[in-house]
BALOBA-1460 file (C-alpha; in Angstrom, 3 decimals):
// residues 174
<rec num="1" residu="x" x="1.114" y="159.393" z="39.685"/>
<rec num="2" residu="x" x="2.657" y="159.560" z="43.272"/>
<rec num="3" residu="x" x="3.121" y="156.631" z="45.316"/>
<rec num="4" residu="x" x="2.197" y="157.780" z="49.209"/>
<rec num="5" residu="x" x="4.289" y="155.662" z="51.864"/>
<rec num="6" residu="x" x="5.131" y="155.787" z="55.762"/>
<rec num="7" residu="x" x="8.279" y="155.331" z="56.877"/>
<rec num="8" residu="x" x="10.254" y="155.812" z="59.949"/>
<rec num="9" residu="x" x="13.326" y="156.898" z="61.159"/>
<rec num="10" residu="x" x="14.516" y="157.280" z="64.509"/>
<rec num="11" residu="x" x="15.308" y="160.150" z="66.792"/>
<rec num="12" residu="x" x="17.387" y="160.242" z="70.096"/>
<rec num="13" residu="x" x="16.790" y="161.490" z="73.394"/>
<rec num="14" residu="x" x="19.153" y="161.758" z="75.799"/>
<rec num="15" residu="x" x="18.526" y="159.423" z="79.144"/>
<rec num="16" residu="x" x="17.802" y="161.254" z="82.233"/>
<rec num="17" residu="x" x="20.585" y="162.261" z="84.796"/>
<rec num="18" residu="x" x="23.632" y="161.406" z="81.795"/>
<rec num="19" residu="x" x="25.615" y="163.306" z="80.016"/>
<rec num="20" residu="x" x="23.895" y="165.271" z="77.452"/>
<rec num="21" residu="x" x="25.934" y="163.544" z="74.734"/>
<rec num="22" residu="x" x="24.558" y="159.818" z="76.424"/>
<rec num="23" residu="x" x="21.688" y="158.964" z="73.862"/>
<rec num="24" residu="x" x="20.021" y="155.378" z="74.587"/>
<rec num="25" residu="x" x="16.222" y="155.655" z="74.209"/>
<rec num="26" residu="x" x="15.018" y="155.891" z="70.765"/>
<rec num="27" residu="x" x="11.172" y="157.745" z="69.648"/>
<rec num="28" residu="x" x="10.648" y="156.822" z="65.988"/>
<rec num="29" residu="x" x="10.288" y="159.848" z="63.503"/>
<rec num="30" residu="x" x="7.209" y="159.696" z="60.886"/>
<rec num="31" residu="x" x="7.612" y="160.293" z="57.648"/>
<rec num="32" residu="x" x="4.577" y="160.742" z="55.407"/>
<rec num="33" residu="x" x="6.802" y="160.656" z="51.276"/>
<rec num="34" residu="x" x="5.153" y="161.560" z="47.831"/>
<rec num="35" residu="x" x="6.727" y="162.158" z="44.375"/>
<rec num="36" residu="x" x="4.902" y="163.075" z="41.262"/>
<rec num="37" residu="x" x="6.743" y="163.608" z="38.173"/>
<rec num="38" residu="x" x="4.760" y="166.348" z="36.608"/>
<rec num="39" residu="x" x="7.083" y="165.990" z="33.616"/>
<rec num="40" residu="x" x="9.719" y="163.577" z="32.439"/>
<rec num="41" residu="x" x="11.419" y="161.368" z="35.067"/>
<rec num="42" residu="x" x="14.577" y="160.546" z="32.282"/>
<rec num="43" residu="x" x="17.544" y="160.654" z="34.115"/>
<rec num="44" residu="x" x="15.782" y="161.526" z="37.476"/>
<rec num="45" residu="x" x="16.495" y="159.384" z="40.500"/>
<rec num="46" residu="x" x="14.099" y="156.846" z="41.372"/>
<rec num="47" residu="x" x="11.517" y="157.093" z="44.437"/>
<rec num="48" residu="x" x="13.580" y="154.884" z="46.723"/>
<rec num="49" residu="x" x="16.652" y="157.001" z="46.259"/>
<rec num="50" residu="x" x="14.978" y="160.156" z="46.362"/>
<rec num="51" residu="x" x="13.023" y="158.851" z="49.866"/>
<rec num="52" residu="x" x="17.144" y="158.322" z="51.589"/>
<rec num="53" residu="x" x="17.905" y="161.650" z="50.437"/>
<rec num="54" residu="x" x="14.520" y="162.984" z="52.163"/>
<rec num="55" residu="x" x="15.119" y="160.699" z="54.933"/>
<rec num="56" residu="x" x="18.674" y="161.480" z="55.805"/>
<rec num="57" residu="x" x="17.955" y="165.072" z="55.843"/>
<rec num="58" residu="x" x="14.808" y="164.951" z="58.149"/>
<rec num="59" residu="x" x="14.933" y="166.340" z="61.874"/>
<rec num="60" residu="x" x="11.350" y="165.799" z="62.613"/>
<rec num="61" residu="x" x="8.021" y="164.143" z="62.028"/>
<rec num="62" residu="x" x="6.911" y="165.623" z="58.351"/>
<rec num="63" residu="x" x="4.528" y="164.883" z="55.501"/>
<rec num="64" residu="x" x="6.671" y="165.676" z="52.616"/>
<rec num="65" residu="x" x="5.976" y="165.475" z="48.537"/>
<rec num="66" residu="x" x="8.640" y="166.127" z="46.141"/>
<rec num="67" residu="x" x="7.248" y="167.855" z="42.679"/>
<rec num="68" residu="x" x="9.003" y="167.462" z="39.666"/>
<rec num="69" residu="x" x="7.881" y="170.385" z="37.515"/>
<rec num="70" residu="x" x="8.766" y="171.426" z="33.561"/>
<rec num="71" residu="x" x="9.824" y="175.253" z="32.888"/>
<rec num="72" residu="x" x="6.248" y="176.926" z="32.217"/>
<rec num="73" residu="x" x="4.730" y="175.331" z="35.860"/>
<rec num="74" residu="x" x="8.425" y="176.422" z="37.558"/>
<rec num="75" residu="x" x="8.018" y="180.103" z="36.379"/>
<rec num="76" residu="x" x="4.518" y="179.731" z="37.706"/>
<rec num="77" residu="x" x="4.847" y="179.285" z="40.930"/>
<rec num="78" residu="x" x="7.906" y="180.797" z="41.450"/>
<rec num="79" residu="x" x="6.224" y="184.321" z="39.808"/>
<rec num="80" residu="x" x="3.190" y="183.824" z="42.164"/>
<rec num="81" residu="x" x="5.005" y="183.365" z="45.527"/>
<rec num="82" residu="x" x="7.867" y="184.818" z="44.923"/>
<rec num="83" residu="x" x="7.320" y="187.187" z="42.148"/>
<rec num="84" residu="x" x="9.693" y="186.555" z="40.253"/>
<rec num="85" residu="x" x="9.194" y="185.911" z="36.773"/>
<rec num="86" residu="x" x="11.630" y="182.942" z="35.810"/>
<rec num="87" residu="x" x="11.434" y="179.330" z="36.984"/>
<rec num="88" residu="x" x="13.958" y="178.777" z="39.995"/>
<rec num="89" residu="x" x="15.776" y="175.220" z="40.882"/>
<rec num="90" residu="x" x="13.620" y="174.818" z="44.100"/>
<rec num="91" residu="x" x="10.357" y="175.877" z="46.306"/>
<rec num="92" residu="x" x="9.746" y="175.029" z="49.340"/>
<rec num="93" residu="x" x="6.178" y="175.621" z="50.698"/>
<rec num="94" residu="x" x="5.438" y="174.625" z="54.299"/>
<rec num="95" residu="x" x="1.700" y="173.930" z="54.807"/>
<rec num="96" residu="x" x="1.162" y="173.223" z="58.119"/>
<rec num="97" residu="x" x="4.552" y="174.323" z="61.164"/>
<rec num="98" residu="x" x="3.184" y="171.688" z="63.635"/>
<rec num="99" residu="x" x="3.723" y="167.915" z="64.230"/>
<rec num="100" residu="x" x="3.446" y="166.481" z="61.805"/>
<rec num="101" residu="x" x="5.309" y="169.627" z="59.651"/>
<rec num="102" residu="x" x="3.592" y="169.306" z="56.223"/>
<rec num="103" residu="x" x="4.995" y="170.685" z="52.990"/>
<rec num="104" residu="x" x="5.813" y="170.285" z="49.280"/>
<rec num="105" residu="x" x="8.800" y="170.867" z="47.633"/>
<rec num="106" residu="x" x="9.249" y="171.548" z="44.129"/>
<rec num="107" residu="x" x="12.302" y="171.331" z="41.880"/>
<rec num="108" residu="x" x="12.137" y="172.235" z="38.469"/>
<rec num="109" residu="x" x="13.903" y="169.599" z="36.352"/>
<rec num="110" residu="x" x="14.704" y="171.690" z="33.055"/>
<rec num="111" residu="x" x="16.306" y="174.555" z="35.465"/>
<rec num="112" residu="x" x="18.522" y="171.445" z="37.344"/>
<rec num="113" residu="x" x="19.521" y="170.029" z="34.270"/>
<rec num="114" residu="x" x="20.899" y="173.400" z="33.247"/>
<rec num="115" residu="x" x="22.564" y="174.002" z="36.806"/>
<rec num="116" residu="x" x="24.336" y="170.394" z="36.821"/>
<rec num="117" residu="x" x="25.826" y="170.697" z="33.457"/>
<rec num="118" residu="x" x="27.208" y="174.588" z="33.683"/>
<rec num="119" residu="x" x="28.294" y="173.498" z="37.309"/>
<rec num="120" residu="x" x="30.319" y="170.181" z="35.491"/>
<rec num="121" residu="x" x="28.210" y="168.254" z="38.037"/>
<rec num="122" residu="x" x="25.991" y="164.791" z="37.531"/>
<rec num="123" residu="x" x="22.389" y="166.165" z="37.627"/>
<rec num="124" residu="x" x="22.285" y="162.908" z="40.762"/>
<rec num="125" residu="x" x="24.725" y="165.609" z="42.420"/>
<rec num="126" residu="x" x="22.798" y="168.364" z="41.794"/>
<rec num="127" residu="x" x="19.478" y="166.807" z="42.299"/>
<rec num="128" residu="x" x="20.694" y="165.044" z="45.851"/>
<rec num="129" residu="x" x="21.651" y="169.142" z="47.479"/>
<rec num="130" residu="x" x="18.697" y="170.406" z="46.379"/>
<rec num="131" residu="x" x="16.034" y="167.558" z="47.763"/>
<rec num="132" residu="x" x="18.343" y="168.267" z="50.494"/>
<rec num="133" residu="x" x="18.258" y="172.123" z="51.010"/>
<rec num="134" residu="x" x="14.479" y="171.751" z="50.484"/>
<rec num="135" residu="x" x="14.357" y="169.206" z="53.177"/>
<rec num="136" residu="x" x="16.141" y="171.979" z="55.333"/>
<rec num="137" residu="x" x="14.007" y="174.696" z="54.098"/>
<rec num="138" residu="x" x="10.607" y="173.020" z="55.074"/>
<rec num="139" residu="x" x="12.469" y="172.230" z="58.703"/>
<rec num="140" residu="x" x="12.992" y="176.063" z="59.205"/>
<rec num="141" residu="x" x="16.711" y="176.744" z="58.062"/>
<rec num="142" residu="x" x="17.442" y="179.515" z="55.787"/>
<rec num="143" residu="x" x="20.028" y="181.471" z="54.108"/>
<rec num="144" residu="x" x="19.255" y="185.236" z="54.283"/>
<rec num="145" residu="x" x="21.713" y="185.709" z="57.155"/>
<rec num="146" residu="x" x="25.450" y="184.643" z="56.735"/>
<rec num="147" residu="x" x="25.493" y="183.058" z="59.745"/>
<rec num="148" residu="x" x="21.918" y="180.804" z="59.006"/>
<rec num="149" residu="x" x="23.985" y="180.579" z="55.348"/>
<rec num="150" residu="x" x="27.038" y="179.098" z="57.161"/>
<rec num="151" residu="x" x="24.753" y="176.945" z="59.411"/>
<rec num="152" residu="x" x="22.651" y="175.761" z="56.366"/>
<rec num="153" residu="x" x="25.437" y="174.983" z="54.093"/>
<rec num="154" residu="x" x="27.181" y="173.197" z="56.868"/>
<rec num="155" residu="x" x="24.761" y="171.111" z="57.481"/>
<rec num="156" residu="x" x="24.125" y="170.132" z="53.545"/>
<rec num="157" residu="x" x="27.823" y="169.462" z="53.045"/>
<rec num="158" residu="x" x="27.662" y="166.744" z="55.946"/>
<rec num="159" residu="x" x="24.616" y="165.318" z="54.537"/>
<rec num="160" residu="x" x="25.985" y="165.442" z="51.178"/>
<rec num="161" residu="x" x="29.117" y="163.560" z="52.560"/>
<rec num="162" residu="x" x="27.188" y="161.364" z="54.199"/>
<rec num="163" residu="x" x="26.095" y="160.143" z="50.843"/>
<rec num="164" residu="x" x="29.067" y="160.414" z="49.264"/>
<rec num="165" residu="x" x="28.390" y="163.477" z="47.154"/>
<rec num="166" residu="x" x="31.040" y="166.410" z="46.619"/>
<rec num="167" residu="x" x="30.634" y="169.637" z="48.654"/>
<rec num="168" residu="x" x="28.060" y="171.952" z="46.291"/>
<rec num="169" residu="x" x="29.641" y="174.481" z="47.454"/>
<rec num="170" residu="x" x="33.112" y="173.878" z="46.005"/>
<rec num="171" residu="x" x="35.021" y="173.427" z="49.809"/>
<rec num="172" residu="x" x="37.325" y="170.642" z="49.901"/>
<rec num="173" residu="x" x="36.599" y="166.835" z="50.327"/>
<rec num="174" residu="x" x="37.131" y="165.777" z="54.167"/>
């Protein structure tokens, strides 16, 4: 079952008539967080790792849940919304573009597993860029373009950095 908590981070706004990089006054950002394990949580991060990673990556006020799906409900989804028939490593669906943004994201665990170990990379690793490039996908990045690509990766890299995690993209350590 999930475990539904509120949390806040904060956001900050620039004070009026300083320089745009000044930032003193602080508005909290809400954070509405979910996880269900839809199928086994072995070797999966635990909720109050899983809740930085969402955290660090959020630029707005969001109700998010993380699903972590087997193989058969991965294909599923991804053949109904994306039809495609093969389970992917993650979906993001965004419910609701106002404030509060509102959205699941699901990773499918078998598929991740799979990634980690042909990529020679913990499935932690793995699993921390892709909570993270959902977190970006349900806050409107993308990667169709090669520049929103560049702009995307970017910013996972930093976040990923930030945590202490390896560039996924193979670029080297800074």
């Amino acid at each position: 079952m999930g475990s539904e908590t509120t949390f806040h981070r904060y956001r900050a706004l620039p004070r009026k008539n300083a320089k745009k990089s000044a930032l003193t006054t602080r508005t909290p950002l809400s954070l509405s967080f979910d996880v269900h394990f839809e199928t086994g949580a072995a070797g999966l991060p635990r909720r109050p790792t899983l809740r930085r990673w969402v955290q660090i990556a959020q630029e707005r006020d969001l109700t998010a849940t993380l699903r972590f799906v087997g193989q058969r409900e991965g294909r599923r989804l991804n053949a109904r919304f994306r039809g495609r028939e093969y389970a992917t490593n993650v979906l993001t669906f965004v419910y609701d573009d106002v404030d509060p943004l509102a959205g699941d994201i699901v990773l499918c665990v078998p598929v991740l597993a799979r990634e980690a170990s042909s990529q020679g990379k913990t499935l932690r690793a793995h699993c921390a860029h892709l909570v993270i490039h959902g977190m970006l996908h349900l806050q409107g990045y993308d990667h169709q373009r090669r520049a929103d690509a560049a702009r995307m990766e970017a910013r996972e890299t930093a976040l990923l950095r930030a945590l202490r995690y390896p560039d996924p993209y193979g670029g080297p350590a800074k």
